[in-house]
KOLDO-696040 format. One record per atom (N, C-alpha, C): x, y, z; residue number from 1. Coordinates in nm, 4 decimals. Example, Ala and Ser with C-alpha at 12.3 -4.5 7.8 and 13.67 -1.06 7.14 Angstrom:
2
1.3190|-0.5690|0.7800|1
1.2300|-0.4500|0.7800|1
1.3200|-0.3300|0.7800|1
1.2850|-0.2250|0.7080|2
1.3670|-0.1060|0.7140|2
1.2900|0.0030|0.7870|2
This chain:
149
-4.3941|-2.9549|6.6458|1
-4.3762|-2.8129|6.6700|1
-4.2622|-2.7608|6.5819|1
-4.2687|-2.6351|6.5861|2
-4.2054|-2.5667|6.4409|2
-4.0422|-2.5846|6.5064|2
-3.9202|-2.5896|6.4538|3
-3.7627|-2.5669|6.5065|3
-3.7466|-2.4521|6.4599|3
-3.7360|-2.3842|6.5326|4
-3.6598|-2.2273|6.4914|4
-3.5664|-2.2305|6.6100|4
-3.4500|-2.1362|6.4726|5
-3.3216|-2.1442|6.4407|5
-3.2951|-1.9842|6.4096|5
-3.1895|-1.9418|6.5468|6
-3.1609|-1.8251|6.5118|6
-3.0435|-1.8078|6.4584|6
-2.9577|-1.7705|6.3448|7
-2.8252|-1.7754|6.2779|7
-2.7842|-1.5979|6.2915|7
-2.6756|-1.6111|6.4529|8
-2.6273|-1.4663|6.4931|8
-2.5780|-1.4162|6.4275|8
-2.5152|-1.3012|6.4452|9
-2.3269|-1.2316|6.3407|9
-2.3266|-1.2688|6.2102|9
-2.4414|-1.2827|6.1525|10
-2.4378|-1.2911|5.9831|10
-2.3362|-1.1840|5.9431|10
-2.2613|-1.1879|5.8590|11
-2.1701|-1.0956|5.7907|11
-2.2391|-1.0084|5.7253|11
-2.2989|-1.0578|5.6038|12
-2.3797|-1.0312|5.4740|12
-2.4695|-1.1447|5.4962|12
-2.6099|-1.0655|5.5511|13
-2.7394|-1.1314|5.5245|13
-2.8058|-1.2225|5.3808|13
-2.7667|-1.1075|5.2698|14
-2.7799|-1.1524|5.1245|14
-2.7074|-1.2839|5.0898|14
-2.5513|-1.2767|5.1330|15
-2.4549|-1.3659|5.0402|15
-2.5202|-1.4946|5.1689|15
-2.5112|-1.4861|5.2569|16
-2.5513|-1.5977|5.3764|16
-2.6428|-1.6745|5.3443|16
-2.7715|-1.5939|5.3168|17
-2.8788|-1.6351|5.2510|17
-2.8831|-1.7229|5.1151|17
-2.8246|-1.6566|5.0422|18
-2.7933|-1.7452|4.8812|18
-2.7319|-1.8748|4.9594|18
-2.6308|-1.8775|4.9873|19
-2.5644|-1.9876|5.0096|19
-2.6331|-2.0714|5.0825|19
-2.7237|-2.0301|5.2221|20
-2.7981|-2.1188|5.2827|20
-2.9198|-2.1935|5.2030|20
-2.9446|-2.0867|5.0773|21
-3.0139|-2.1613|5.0569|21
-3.0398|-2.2542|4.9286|21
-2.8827|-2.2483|4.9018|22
-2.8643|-2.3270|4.8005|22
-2.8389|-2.4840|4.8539|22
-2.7671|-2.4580|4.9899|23
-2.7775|-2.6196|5.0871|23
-2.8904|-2.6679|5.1237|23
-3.0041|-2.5556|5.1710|24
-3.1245|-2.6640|5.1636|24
-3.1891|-2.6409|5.0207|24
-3.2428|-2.5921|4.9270|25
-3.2337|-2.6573|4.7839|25
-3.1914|-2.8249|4.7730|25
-3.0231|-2.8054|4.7509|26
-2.9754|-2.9542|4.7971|26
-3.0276|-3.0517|4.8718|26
-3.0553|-2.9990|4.9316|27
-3.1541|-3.1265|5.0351|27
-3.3082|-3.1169|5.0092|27
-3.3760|-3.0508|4.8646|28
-3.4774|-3.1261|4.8515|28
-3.5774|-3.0118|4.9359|28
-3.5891|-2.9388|4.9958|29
-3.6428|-2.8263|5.0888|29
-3.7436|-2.7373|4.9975|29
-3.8601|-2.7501|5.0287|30
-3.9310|-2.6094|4.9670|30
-3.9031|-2.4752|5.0436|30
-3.8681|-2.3793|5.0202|31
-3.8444|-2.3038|5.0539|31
-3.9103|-2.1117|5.0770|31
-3.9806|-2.0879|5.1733|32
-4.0024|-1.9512|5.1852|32
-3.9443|-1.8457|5.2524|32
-3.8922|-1.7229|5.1733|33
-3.8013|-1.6545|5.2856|33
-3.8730|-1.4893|5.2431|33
-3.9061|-1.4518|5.3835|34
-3.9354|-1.3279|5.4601|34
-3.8380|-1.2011|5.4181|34
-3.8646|-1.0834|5.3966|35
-3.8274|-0.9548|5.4333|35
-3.9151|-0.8833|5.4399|35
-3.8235|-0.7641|5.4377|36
-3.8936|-0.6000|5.3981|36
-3.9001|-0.5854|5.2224|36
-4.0009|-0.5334|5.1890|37
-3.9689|-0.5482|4.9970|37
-3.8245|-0.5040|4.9381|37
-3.7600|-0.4006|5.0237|38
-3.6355|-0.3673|4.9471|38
-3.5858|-0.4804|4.9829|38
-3.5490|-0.5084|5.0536|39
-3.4355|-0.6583|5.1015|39
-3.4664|-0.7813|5.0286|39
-3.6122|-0.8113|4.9741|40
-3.6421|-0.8738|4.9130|40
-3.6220|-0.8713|4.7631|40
-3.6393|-0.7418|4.7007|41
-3.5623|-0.7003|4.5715|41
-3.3892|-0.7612|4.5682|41
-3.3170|-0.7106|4.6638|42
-3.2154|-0.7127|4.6435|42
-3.1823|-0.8916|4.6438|42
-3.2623|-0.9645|4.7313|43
-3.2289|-1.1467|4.7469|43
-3.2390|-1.1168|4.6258|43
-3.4087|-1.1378|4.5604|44
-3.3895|-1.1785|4.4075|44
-3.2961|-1.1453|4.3184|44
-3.1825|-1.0098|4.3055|45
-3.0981|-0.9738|4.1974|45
-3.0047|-1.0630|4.2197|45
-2.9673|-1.1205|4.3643|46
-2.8317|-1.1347|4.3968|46
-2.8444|-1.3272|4.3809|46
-3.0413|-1.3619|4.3855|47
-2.9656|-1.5128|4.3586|47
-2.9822|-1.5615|4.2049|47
-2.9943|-1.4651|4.1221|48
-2.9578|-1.4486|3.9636|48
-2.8249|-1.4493|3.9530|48
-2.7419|-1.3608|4.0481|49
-2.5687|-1.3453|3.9940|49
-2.5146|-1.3977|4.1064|49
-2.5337|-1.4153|4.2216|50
-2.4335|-1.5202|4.3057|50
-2.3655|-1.5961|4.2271|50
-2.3909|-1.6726|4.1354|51
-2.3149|-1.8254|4.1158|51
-2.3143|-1.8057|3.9527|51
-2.2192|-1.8240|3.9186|52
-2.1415|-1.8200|3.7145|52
-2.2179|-1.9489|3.6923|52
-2.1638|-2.0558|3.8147|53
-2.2221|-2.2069|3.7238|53
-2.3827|-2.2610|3.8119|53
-2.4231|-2.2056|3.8539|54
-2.5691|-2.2598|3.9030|54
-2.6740|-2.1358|3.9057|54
-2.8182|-2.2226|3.9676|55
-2.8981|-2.1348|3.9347|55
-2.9430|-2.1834|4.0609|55
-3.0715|-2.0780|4.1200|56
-3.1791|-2.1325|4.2311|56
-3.3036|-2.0909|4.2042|56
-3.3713|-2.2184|4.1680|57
-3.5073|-2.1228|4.1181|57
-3.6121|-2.0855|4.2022|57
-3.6304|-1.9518|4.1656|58
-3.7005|-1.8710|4.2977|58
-3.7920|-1.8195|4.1913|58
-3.9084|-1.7748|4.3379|59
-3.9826|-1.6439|4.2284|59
-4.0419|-1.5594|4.3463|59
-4.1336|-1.4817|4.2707|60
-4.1854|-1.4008|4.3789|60
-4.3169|-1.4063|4.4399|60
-4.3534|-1.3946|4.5474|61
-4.5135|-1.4487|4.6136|61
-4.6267|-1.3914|4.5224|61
-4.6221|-1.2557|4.4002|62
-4.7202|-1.2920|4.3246|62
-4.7228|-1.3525|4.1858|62
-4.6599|-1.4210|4.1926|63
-4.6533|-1.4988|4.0542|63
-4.7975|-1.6366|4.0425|63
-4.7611|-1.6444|3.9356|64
-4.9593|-1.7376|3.9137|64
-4.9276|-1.8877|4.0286|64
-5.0685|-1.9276|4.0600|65
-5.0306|-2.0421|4.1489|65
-4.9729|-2.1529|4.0693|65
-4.9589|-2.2074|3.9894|66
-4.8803|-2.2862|3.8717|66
-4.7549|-2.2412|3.9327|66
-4.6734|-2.1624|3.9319|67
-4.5673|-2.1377|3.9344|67
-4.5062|-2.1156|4.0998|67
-4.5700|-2.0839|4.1757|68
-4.5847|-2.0923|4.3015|68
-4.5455|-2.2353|4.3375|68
-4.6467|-2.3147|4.2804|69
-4.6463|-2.4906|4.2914|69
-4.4997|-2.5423|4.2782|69
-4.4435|-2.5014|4.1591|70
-4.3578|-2.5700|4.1178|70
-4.1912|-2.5190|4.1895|70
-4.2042|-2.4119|4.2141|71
-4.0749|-2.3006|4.2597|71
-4.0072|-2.3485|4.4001|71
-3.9410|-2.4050|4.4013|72
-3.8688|-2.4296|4.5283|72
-3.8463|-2.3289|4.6728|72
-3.8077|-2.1996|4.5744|73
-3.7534|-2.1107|4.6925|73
-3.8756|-1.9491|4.6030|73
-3.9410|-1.9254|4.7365|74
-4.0458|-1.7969|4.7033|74
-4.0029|-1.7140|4.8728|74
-4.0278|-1.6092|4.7220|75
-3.9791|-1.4551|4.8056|75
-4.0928|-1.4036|4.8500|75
-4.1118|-1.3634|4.9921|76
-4.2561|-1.3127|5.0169|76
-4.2324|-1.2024|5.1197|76
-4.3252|-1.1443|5.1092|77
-4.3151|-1.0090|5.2660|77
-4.3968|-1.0490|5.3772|77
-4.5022|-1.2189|5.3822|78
-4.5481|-1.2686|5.4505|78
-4.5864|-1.4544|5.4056|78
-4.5406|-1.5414|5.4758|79
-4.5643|-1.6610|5.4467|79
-4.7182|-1.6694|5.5069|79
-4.7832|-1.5847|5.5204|80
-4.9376|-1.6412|5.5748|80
-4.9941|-1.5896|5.4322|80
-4.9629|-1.5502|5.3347|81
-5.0056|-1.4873|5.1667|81
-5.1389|-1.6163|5.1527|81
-5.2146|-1.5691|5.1161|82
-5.3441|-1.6854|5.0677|82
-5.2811|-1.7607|4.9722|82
-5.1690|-1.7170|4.9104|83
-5.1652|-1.7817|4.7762|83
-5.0619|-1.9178|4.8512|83
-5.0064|-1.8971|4.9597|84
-4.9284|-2.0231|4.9422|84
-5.0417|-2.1722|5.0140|84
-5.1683|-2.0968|5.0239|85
-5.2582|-2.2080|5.0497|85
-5.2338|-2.3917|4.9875|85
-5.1792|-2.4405|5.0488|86
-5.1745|-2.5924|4.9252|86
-5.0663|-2.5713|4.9134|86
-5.0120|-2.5591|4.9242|87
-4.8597|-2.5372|4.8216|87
-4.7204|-2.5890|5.0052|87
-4.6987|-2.6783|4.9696|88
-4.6301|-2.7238|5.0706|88
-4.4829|-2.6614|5.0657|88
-4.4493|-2.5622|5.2107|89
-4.3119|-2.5192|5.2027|89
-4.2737|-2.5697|5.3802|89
-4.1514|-2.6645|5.3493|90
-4.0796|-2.6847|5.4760|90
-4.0097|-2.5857|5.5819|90
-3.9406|-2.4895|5.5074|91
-3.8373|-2.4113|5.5786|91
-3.8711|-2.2422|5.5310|91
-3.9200|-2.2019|5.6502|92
-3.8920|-2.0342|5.6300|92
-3.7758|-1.9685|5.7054|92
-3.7347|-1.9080|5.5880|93
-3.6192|-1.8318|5.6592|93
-3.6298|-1.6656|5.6449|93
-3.6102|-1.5565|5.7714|94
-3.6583|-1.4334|5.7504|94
-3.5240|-1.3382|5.7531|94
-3.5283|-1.2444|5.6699|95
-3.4270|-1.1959|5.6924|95
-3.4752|-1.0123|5.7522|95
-3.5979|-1.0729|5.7804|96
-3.6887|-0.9256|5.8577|96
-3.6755|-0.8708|5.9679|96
-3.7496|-0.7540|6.0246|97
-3.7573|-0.7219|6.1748|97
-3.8815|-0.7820|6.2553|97
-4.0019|-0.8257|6.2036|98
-4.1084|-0.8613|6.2784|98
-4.0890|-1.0218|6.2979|98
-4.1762|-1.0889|6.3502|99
-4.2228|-1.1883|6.3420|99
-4.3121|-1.2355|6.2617|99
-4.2774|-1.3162|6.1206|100
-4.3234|-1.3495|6.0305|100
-4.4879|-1.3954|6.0748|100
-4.6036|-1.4039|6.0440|101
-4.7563|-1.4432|6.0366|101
-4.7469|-1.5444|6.0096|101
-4.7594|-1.6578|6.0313|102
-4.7821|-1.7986|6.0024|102
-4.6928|-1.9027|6.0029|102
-4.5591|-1.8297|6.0729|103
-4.4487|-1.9324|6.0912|103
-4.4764|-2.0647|6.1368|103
-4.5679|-2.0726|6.2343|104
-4.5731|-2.1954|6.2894|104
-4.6117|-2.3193|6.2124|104
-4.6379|-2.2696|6.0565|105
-4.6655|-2.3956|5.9559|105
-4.5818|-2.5061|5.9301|105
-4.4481|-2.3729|5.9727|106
-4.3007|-2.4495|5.8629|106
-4.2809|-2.5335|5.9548|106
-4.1790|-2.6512|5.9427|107
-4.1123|-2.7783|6.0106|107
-4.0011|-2.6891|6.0671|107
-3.9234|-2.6364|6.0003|108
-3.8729|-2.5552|6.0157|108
-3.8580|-2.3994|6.0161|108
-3.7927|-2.3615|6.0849|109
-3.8069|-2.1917|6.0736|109
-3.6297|-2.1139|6.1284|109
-3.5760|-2.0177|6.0402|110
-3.4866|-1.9913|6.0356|110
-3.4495|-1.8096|6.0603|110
-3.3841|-1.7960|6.1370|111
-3.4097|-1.6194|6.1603|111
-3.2609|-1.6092|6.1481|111
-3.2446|-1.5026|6.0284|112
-3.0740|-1.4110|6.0220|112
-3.0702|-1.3086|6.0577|112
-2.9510|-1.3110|6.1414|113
-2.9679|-1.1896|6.2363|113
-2.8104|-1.1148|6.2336|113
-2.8033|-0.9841|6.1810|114
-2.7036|-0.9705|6.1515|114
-2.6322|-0.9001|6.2724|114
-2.4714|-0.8302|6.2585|115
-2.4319|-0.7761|6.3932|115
-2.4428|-0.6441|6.4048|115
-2.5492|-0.5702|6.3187|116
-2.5695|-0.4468|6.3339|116
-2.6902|-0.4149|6.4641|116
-2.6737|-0.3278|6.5574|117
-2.7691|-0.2849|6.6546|117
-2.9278|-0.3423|6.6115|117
-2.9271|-0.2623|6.5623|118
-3.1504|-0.2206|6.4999|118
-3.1389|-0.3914|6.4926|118
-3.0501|-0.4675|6.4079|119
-3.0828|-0.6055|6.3889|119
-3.1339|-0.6441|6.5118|119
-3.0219|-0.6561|6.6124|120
-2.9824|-0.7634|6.7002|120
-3.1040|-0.6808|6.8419|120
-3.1122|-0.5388|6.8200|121
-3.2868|-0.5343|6.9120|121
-3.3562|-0.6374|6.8284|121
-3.4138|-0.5839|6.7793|122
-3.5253|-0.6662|6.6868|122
-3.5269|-0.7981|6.7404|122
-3.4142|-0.8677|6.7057|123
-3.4056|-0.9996|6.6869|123
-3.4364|-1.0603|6.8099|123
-3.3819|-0.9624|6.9561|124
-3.3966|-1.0302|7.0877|124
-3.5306|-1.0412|7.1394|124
-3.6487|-0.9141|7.0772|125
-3.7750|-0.9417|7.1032|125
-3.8160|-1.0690|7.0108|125
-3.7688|-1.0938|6.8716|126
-3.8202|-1.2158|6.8661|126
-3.7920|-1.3449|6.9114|126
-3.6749|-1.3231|6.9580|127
-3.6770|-1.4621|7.0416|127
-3.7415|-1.4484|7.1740|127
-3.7666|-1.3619|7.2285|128
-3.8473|-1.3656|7.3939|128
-3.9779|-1.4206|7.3194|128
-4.0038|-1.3396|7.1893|129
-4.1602|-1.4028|7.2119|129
-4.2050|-1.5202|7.1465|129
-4.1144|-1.6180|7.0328|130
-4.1191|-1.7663|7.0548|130
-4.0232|-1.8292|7.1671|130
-3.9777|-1.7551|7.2700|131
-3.9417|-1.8351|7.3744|131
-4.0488|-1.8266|7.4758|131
-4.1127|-1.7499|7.4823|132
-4.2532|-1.7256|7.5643|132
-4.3668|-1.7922|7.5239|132
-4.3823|-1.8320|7.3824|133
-4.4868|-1.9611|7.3498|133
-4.4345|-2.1251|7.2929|133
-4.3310|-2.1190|7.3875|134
-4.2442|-2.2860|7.4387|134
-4.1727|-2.3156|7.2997|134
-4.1119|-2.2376|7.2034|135
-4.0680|-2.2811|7.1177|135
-3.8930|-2.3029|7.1841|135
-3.8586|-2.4319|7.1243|136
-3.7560|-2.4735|7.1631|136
-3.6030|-2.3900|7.0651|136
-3.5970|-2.2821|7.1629|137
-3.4703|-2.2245|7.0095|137
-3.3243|-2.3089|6.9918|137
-3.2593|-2.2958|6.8611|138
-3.1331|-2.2853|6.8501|138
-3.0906|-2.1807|6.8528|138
-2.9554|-2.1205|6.8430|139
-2.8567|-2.0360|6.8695|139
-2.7356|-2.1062|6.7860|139
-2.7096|-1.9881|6.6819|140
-2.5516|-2.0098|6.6012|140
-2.5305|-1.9157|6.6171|140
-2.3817|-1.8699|6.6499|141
-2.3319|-1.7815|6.6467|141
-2.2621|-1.7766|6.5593|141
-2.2097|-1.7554|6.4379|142
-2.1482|-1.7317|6.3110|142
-2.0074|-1.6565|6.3505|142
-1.9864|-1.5336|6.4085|143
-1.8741|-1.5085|6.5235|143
-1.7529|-1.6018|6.5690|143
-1.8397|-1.6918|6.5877|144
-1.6919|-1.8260|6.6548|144
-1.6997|-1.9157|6.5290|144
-1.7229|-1.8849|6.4116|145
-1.6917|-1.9975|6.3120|145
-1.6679|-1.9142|6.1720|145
-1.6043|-1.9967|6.0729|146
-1.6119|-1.9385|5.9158|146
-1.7899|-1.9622|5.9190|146
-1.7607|-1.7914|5.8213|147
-1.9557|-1.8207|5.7923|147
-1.9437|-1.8848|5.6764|147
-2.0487|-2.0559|5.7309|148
-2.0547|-2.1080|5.6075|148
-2.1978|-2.1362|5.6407|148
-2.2791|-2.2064|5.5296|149
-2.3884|-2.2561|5.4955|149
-2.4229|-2.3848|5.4231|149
């Protein structure tokens, strides 16, 4: 069954994100992460200039399946996209308001939830409703710790 993982009091969703997901990168992780298209524009600018000395190679959910294949971390507005058919991704992480379509693929599953209102509604209906079909949640609260990743 899928682990989803809710990460509370994000500071900056964007910079949180880069960084999280440059640690699982590190660990070898295929990677798909969820928004709204603007929020998704803005991941992609920001994991081009986050870092002087590294890179994370990403792309975007319509790029050719060749490249899909090979891309570690893909930007999508839905992980149920036909195109990621075959294409094995471990960890989705959303930085959206809905409940992503096809989460239940990933091994993992990751929800950022920042400390603005609209977020933190949002976020509480999605946890009632994978807590209502037996998904076992985590809870970080970012609040009681340095936000790291």
């Amino acid at each position: 069954m899928t682990e989803v993982e809710f990460h509370f009091n994000v500071g900056d969703k964007l910079a949180y994100s880069c960084r999280l997901l440059r640690k699982a990168r590190a660990g070898g992780a295929k990677i798909i992460v969820t928004a709204e298209p603007n929020l998704l524009a803005q991941l992609d600018q920001m994991l081009w200039t986050f870092s002087n000395t590294e890179f994370l190679p990403h792309c975007r959910a319509d790029a050719d399946p060749a490249t899909l294949a090979l891309t570690p971390i893909v930007l999508a507005t839905s992980p149920s996209d036909p195109a990621f058919a075959g294409c094995p991704h471990g960890v989705l992480v959303n930085l959206g308001q809905v409940v992503p379509q096809g989460f239940e693929r990933f091994e993992r599953f990751i929800e950022l939830v920042s400390s603005a209102e609209e977020d933190r509604l949002s976020a509480r209906q999605r946890w009632t409703y994978y807590k209502d079909r037996g998904y076992a949640l985590k809870k970080y609260d970012l609040s009681r710790t340095a936000e790291k990743a």
